[in-house]
C-alpha positions as CSV (number, residue, x, y, z in Angstrom):
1,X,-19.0,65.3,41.3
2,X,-22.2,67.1,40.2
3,X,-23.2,68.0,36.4
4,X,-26.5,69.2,35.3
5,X,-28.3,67.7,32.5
6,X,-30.5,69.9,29.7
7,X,-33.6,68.2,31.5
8,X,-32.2,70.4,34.6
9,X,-32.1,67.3,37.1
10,X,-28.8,66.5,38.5
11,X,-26.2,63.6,37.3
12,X,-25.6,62.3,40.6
13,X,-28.9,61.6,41.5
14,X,-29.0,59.8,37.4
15,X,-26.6,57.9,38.1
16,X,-27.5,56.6,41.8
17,X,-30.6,55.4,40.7
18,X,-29.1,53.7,37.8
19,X,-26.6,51.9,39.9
20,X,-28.8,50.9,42.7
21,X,-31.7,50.0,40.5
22,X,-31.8,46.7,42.5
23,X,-32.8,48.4,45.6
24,X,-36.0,48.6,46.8
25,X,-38.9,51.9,46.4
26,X,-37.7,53.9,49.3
27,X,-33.8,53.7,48.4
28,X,-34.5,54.9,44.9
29,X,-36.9,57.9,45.7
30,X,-34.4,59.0,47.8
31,X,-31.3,58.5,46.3
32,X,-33.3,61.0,43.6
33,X,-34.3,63.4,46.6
34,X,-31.9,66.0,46.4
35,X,-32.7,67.2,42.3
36,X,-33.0,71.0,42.0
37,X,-32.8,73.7,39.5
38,X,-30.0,76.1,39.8
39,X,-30.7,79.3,39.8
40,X,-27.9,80.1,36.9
41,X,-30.5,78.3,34.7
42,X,-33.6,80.1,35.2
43,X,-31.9,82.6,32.3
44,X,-32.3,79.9,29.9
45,X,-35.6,78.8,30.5
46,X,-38.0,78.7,27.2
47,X,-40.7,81.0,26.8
48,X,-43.9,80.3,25.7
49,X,-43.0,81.2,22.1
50,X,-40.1,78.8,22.0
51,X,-41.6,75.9,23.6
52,X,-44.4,76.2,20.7
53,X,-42.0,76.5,18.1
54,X,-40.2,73.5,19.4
55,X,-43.3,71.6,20.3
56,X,-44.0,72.1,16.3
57,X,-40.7,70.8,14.8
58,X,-40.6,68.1,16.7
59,X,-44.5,66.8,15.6
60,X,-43.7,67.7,12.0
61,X,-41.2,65.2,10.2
62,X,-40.7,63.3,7.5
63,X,-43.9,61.1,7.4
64,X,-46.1,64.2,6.6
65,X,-45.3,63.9,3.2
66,X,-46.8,60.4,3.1
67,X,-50.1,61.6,4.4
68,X,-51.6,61.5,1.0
69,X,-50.7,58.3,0.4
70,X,-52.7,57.4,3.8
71,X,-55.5,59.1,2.8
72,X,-56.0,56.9,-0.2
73,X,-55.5,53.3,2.0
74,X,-58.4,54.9,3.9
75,X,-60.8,57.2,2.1
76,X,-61.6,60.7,1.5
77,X,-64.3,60.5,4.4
78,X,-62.8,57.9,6.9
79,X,-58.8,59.2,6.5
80,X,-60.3,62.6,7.9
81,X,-62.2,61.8,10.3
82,X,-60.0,58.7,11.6
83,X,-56.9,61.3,11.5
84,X,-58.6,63.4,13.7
85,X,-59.4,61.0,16.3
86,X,-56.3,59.6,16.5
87,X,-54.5,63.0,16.5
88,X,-56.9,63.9,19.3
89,X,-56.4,60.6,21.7
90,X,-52.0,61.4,21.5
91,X,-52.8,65.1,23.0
92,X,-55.1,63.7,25.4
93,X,-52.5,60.9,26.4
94,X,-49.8,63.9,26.1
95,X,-51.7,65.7,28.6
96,X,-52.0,62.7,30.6
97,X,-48.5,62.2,30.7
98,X,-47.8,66.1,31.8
99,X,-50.7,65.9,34.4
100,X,-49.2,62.8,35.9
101,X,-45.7,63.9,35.8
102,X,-47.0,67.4,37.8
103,X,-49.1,65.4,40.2
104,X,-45.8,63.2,41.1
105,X,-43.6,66.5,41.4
106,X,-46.0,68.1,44.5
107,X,-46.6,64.7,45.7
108,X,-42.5,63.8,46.0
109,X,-41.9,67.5,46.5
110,X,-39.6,67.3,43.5
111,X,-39.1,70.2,41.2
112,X,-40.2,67.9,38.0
113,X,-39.6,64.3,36.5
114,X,-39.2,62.8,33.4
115,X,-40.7,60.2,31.3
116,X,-39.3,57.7,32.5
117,X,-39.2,58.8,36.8
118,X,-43.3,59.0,36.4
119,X,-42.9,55.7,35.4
120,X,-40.9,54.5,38.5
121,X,-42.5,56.6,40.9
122,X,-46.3,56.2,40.2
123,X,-45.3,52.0,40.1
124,X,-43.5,52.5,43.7
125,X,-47.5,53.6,45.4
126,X,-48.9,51.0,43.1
127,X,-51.1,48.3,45.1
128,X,-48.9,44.9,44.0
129,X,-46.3,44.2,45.5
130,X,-43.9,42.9,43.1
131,X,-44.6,45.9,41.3
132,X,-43.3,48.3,43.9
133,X,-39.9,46.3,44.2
134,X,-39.6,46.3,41.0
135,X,-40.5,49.7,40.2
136,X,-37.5,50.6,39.1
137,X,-37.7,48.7,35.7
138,X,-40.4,50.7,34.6
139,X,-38.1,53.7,34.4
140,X,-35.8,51.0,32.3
141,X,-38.5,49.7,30.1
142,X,-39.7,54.1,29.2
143,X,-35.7,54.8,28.7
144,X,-35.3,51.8,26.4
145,X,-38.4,52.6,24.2
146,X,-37.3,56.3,23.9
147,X,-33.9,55.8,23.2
148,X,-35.0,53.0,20.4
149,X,-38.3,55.5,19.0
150,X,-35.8,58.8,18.7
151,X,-32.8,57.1,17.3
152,X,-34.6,55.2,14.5
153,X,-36.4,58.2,14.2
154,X,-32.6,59.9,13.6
155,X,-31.5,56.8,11.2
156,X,-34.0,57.7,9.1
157,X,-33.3,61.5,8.7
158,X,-30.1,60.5,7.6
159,X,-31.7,58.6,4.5
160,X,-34.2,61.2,4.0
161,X,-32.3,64.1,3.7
162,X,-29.1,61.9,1.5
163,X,-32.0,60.4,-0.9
164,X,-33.6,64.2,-1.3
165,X,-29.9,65.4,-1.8
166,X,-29.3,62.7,-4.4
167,X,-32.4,63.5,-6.2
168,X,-31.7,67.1,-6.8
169,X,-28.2,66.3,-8.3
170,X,-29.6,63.6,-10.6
171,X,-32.5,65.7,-11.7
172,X,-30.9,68.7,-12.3
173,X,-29.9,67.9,-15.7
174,X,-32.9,67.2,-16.3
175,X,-34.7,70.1,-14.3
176,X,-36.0,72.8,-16.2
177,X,-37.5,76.4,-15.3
178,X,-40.9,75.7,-16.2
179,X,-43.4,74.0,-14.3
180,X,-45.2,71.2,-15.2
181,X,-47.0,68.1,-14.5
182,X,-44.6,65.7,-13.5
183,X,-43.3,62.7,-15.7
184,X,-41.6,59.4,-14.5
185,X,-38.0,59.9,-14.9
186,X,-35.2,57.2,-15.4
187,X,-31.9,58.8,-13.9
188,X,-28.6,57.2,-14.0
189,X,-27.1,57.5,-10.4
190,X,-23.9,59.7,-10.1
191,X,-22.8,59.0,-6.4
192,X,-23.7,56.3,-4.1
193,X,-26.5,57.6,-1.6
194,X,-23.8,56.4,1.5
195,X,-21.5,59.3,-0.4
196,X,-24.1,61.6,0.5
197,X,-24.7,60.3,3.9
198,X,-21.2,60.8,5.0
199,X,-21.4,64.6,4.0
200,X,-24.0,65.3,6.1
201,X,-22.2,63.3,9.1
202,X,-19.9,66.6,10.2
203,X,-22.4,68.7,10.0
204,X,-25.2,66.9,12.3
205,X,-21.9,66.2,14.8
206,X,-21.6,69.9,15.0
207,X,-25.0,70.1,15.2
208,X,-26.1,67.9,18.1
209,X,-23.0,69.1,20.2
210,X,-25.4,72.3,21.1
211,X,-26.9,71.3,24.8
212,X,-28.6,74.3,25.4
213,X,-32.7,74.3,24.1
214,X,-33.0,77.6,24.1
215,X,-30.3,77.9,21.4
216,X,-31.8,75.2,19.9
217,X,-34.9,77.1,19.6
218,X,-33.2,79.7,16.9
219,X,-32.7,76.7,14.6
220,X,-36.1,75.2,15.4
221,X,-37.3,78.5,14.4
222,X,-35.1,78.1,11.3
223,X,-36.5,75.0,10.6
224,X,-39.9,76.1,11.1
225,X,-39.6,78.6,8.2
226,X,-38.0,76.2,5.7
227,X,-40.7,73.7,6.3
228,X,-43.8,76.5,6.1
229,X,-41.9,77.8,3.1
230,X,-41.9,73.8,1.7
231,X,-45.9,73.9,2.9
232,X,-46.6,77.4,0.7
233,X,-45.5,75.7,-2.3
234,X,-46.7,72.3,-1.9
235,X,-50.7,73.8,-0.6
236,X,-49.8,76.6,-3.9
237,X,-49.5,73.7,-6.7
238,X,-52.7,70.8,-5.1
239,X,-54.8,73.7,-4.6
240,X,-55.4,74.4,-8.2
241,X,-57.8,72.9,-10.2
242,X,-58.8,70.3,-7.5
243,X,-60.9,67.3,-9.4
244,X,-64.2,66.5,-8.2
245,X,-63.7,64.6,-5.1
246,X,-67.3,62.9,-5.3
247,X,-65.1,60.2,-8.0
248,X,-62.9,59.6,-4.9
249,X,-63.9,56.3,-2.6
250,X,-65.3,57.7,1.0
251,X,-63.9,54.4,2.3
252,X,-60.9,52.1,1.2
253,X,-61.1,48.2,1.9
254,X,-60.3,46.8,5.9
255,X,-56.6,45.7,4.2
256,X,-55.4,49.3,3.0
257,X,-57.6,50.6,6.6
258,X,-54.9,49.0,8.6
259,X,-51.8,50.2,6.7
260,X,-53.2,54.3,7.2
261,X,-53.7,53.2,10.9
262,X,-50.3,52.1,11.1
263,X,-49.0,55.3,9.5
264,X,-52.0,58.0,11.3
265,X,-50.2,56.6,15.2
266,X,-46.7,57.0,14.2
267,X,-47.1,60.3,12.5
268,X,-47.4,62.0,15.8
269,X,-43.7,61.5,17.2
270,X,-43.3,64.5,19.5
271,X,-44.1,62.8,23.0
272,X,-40.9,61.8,23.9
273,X,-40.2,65.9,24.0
274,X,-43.4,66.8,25.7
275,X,-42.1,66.3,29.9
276,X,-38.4,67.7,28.3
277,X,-40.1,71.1,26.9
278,X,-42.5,71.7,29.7
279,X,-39.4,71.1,32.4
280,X,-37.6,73.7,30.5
281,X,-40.5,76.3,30.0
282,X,-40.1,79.6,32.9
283,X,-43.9,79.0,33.1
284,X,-44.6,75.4,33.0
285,X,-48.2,75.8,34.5
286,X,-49.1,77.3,30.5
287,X,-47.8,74.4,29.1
288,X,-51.2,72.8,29.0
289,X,-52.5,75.6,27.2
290,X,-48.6,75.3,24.5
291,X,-49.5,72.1,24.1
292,X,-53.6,72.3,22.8
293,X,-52.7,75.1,20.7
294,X,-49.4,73.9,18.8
295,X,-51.1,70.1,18.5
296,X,-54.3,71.8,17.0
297,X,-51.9,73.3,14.2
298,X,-50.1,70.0,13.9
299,X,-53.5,68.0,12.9
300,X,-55.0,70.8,11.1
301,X,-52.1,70.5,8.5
302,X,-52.1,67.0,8.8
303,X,-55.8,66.9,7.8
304,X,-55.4,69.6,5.1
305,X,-52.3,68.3,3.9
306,X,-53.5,64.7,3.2
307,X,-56.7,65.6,2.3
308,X,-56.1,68.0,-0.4
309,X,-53.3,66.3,-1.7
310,X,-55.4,63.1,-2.6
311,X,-57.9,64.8,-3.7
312,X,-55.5,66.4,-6.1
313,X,-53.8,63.2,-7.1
314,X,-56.4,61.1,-6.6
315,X,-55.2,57.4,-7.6
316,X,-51.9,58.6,-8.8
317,X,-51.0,59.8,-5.5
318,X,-47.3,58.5,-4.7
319,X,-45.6,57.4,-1.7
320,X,-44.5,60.9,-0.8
321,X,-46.4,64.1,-2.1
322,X,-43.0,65.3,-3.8
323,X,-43.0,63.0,-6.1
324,X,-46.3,64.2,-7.3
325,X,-44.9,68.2,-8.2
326,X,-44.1,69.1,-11.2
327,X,-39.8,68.1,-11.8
328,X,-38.7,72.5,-12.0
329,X,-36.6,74.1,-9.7
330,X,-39.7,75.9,-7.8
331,X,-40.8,72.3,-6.6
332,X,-37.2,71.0,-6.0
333,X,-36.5,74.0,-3.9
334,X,-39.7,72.1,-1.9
335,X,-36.8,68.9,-1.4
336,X,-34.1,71.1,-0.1
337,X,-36.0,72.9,2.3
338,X,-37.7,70.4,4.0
339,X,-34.6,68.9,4.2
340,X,-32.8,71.7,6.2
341,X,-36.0,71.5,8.1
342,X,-35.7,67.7,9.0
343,X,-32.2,68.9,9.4
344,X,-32.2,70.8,12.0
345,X,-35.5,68.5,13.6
346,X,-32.4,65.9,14.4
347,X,-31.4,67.6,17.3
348,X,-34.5,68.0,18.5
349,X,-35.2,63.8,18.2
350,X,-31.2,63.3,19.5
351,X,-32.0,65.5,22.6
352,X,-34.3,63.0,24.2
353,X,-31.6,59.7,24.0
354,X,-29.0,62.5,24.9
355,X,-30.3,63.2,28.2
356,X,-31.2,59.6,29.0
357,X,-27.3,58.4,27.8
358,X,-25.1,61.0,28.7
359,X,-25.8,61.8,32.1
360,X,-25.3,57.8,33.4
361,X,-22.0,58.2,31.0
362,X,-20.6,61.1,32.5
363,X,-21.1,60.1,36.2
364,X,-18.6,57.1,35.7
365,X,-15.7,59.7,34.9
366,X,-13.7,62.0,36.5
367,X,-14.7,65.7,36.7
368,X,-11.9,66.5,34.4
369,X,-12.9,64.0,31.5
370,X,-16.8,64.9,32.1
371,X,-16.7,67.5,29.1
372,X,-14.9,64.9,27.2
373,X,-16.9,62.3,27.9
374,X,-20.0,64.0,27.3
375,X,-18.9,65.3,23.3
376,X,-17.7,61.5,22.7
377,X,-20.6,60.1,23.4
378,X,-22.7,62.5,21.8
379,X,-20.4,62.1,18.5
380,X,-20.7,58.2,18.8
381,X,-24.6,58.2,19.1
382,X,-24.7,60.3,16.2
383,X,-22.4,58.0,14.1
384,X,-24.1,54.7,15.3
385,X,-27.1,56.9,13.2
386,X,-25.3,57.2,10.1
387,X,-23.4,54.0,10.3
388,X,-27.0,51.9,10.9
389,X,-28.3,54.1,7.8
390,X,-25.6,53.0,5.4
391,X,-24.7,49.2,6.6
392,X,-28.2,47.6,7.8
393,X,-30.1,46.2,4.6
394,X,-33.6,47.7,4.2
395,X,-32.9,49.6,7.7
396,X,-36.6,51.5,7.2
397,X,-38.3,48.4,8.0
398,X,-36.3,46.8,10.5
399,X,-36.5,50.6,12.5
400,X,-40.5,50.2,11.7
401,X,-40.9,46.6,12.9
402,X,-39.3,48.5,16.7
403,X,-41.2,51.7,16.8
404,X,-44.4,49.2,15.3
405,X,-43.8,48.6,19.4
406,X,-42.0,51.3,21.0
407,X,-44.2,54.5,19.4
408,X,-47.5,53.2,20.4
409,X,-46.7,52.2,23.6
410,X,-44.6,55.3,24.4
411,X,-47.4,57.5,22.7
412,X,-51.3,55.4,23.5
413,X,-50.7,52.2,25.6
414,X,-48.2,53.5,28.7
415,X,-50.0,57.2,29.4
416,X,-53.2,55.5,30.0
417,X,-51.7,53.2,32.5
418,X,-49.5,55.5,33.9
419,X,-52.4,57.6,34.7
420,X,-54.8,54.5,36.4
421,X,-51.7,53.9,38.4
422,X,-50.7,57.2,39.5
423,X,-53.9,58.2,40.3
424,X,-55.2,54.7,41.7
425,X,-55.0,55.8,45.9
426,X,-57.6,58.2,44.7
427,X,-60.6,56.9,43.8
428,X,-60.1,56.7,40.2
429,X,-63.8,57.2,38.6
430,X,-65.2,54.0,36.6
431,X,-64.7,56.5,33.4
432,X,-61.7,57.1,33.5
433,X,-61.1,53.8,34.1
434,X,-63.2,52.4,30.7
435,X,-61.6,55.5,29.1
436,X,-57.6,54.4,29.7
437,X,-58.3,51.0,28.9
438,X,-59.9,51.5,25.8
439,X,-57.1,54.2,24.9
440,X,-54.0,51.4,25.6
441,X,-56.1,48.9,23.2
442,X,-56.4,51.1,20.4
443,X,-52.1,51.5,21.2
444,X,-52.2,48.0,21.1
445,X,-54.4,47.6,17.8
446,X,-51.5,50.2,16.2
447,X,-48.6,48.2,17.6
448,X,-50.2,45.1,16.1
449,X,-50.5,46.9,12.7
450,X,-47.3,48.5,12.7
451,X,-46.1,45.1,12.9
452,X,-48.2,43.6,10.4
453,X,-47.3,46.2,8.0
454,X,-43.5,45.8,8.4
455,X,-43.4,42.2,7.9
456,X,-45.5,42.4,5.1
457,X,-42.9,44.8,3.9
458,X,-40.0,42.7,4.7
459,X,-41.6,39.9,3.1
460,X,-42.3,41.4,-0.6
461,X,-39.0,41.4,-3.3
462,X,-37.1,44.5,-3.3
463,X,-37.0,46.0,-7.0
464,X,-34.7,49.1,-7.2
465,X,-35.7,50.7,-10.6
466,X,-32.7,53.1,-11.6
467,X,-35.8,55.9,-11.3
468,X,-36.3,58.7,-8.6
469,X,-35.0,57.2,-5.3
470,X,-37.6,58.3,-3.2
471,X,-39.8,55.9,-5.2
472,X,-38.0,52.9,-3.4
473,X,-37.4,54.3,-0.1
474,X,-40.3,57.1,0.7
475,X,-42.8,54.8,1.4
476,X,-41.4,53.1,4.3
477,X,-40.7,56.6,6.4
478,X,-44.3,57.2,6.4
479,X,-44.6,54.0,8.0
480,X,-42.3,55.4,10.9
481,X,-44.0,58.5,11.9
């Protein structure tokens, strides 16, 4: 039996390598040998267009509305300049990881590789030893972090867009038509945020049972409106009558430094899609050239956006920059649409675990049952989503405490050793060298943060106010992203 993933590489070869991950180097790059691209699937190849409008969904999530918020635990001169840095190191490890990935391809003679194959094959030419025997756990270790990043990431869509939901119905008594500045409310809740949860459940089930990403690119592009029409109104209300930033510190103490580091490296969560979009582009050489110029959007509004936003709010600057606009149905409509935007983002996140999960599932079934197979399991995953969502006390923070870990590695500490390795039989200069290093210790320094910042979370007393939701739960998901 032979199925075809989304990533276009074949079950069979998915699941031998699975099964005979105990074997040694040779048995596994063979038992992989015989991946191809059928030619029935060159018609649904992305075009440059698409691959840039997904490349932008999937970098722009919830923790962009916590950006102002970062600014302030860093400065109005060192949040800029230390968002940019860091925004410019995760292209250049994304680029890493698509140059490696394309340097394995022509040197297997493979049509392309995932994450998580790079991995396994650039540890299988690797000098030691033990290593190379055990190359195959490197491919483990990248599927386990991605399937952990991308389905917290997806746990925490489900309380975002249920706790925006749940504001709008609670304030809408309360909402008027004219606009202005925003006063603290105290609401008294109607439904249970798991009621709102549960609604959304069908809907993301139908949803993520599209397989195809060039479908999936009509609703990116869907999403991609919402969340510019979210970014109008939001830009329209902190652009006016700015303060003078000169009152505003240009840098915040070392303790409030290390919680916007924390939030700056998780706020980039695209690379687990980067190797899935460029295997599905009809011109994958000008993925390079997708990449620099959708990434160079991506900071430039994170810049903008958390600049301008704490210099509008200055110290009043909330948790999330909604809570900050004025409580009439202009700004609400702000809620809703960057919820259909995160929305629709979901099965962007979900395709990554899908294609690692579904292809190893399917190959232990019948031909018959594979169609079956493959819609239960994608129905599950999203369900284990919701259900960790509703049952797991203070689930933000546990989900931060994992991608604390799995998000830098994935993203700063692996593509800088993946590239030393892959490249190691070829006189790797002593620049590159210094350079990778130095790139997986400033991974490390944000897994180390990421931590700190959880526990520290974990460890203070939860107070629920019966007040706007988002006030309790908002300022954990920038923590994520």
């Amino acid at each position: 039996m032979s199925t075809t993933s989304l990533l276009g590489r074949s079950v069979d070869s998915e699941s031998s390598s699975l099964d005979e991950g105990s074997k040694s180097a040779s048995e596994s790059s063979s038992s992989t040998s015989s991946e191809s691209v059928h030619p029935a699937e060159e018609t649904n190849r992305l075009s440059m267009m698409q691959t840039l409008v997904h490349l932008l969904k999937c970098n722009i999530g919830t923790g962009l509305l916590g950006l102002p918020l970062a600014m302030k635990n860093a400065g109005i001169l060192v949040g800029p300049v230390s968002l940019l840095v860091i925004g410019v190191l995760t292209v250049h490890c994304m680029l890493i990881l698509v140059n490696c990935a394309n340097h394995l391809s022509q040197r297997l003679q493979k049509p392309f590789v995932n994450y998580g194959e790079a991995m396994m094959y650039s540890l299988e030419t690797c000098p030691n030893s033990w290593l190379r025997t055990h190359s195959v756990w490197g491919r483990y270790t990248v599927s386990f972090l991605l399937i952990v990043t991308q389905l917290g990431f997806c746990s925490v869509y489900f309380m975002f867009m249920a706790d925006n939901l749940r504001q709008i119905v609670e304030e809408a008594h309360v909402t008027s038509n004219i606009c202005q500045p925003r006063e603290r409310l105290v609401l008294t809740p109607i439904l249970d945020i798991r009621f709102y949860m549960l609604t959304i459940l069908p809907f993301l089930v139908l949803l993520v049972l599209i397989q195809n990403l060039n479908v999936l690119s009509v609703f990116s592009t869907l999403a991609n409106i919402t969340t510019l029409g979210s970014m109008i109104l939001i830009f329209e209300y902190i652009m006016q009558e700015i303060p003078d930033p000169s009152n505003l510190p240009l840098m915040a103490s070392w303790e409030n430094f290390l919680l916007f580091f924390g939030t700056a490296v998780f706020t980039f969560e695209g690379v687990g899609m980067v190797l899935p979009l460029q295997n599905q582009m009809k011109h994958p050489q000008w993925f390079s050239f997708v990449l620099y110029v959708g990434m160079s959007l991506v900071i430039l509004l994170f810049i903008c956006l958390g600049s301008f936003g704490y210099m509008k709010f200055g110290s009043n600057t909330q948790a999330s920059i909604t809570l900050n606009l004025p409580n009439c149905w202009l700004y609400q409509s702000v809620k809703l649409m960057y919820s259909i935007g995160i929305f629709f983002t979901y099965a962007l996140q979900f395709h990554v675990p899908a294609e690692i999960i579904i292809p190893f599932v399917t190959s232990q079934v019948s031909e018959s049952w594979t169609l079956c197979a493959d819609l239960s399991v994608r129905t599950a995953m999203v369900c284990v989503t919701c259900v960790s969502a509703i049952i797991i006390p203070r689930l933000e923070l546990f989900i931060s405490l994992a991608s604390s870990v799995s998000s830098s590695a994935l993203a700063l500490i692996i593509p800088p050793l993946l590239e030393l390795i892959t490249f190691y039989p070829e006189d790797t200069s002593c620049a590159t060298i210094a350079k990778d290093i130095l790139i997986s210790i400033v991974g490390l320094l944000g897994c180390v943060f990421g931590t700190y910042q959880a526990l520290y979370e974990l460890t203070q007393p939860v107070n629920y106010p019966i007040t706007n939701s988002t006030d309790v739960h908002s300022h954990h998901y920038l923590f994520l992203f």
